[in-house]
C-alpha positions, 0 to 999 in steps of 0.5 A, a space after each residue: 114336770 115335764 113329760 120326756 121319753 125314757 131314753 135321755 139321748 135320742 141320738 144313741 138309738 140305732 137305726 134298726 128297731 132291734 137292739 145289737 146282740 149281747 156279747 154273750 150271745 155272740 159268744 155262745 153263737 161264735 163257740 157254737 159255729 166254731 165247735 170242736 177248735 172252741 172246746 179245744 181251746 177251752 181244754 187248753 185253757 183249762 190245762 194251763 189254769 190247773 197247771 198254773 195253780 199247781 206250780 204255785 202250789 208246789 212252789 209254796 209249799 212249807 217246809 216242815 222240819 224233820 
C-alpha cells in the first residue's frame, strides 16, 4: 500500500490556503448587502408563484353537474 495524501489531484488546490466560499454564503452575503431590492424580488417571486399555482388551480377545476 502506498501512502498517498487525500486529495487524488494536487493540481486543483488553489493557491490560497482557504477554501472559496460556498455559493450559499455568497448568496446570503449578496441578499444581506443588497437588503430591501433582495426582499422585494423575493416578494416578486413569491406573488408570481401563488399566482402561478392559483391559475392552475382554477383552470383545473371539475366541473361538477348541476
Amino acid at each position: 500500500m502506498s501512502s498517498k495524501p487525500e486529495s487524488s489531484d494536487s493540481s486543483t488546490d488553489s493557491a490560497t490556503s482557504a477554501p472559496a466560499p460556498s455559493f450559499v454564503k455568497q448568496a446570503m452575503r449578496n441578499m444581506v448587502r443588497k437588503g430591501s431590492k433582495s426582499l422585494f424580488h423575493l416578494s416578486l417571486t413569491a406573488a408570481g408563484f401563488i399566482g402561478f399555482i392559483l391559475v392552475v388551480a382554477w383552470l383545473g377545476r371539475p366541473t361538477l353537474p348541476q
